[in-house]
Steps between C-alpha positions, in 0.01 A plus 500: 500500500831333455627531117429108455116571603507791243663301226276227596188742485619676155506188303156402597231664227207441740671768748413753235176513389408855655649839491494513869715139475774692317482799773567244772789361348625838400542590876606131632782535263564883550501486887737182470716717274520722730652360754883524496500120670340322154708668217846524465519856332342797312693516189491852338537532153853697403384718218112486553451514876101465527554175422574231695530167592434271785747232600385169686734376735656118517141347534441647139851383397562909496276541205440858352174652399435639166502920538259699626397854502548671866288750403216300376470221762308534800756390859282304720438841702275602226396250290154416660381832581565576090367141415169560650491876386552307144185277520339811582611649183458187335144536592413835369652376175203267474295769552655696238644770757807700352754470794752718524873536453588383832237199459673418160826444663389335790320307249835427316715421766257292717508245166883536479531406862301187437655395201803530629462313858414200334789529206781535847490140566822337502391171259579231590593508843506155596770431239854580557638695195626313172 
């Protein structure tokens, strides 16, 4: 996906009406991410350096994301093996299975990964800045 189809996806609330919707987009966006060709740079925090931000390139009017936590969200290596290991967990909970620590964190940082993915978006792109 270019970054206009996942702009163009993100501000459509019908794209988003299942968990597994906001897995999909989580890795569109994280594999685009990671490529060095779509984004301009990594930005590393100076005095907190697990976070970090992404910034877009000319297309995006060189836009920066808000921060994010390194160590909480998933790269697009990982992010759908721990995604679908989530659902699984997600699963148990409705069965009222105690997961364990590991579960818990996948747990945690599966929902900050798709969260975040969908707060990256460099609004509006079509508009040159004022």
């Amino acid at each position: 996906m270019t970054l206009k189809q996942l702009v163009a996806f993100v501000g459509n609330k019908e794209n988003f009406t299942s968990i597994q919707n906001y897995i999909d987009f989580a890795l569109s966006f994280l594999e685009f991410v990671s490529d060095d060709n779509n984004i301009q740079a990594e930005i590393v925090a100076r005095k907190e350096t697990k976070y970090r931000f992404y910034q877009f390139k000319e297309d995006a009017h060189f836009r920066v994301t808000r921060p994010f936590n390194s160590e909480l969200l998933y790269s697009a290596d990982n992010v759908e093996e721990n995604t679908t290991k989530f659902l699984e967990y997600m699963n148990q909970l409705r069965e009222r299975k105690k997961g364990s620590k590991e579960d818990r964190e996948r747990i945690n940082r599966a929902i900050y990964t798709l969260q975040q993915c969908i707060g990256f978006e460099p609004y509006p792109i079509c508009r040159a800045p004022r």
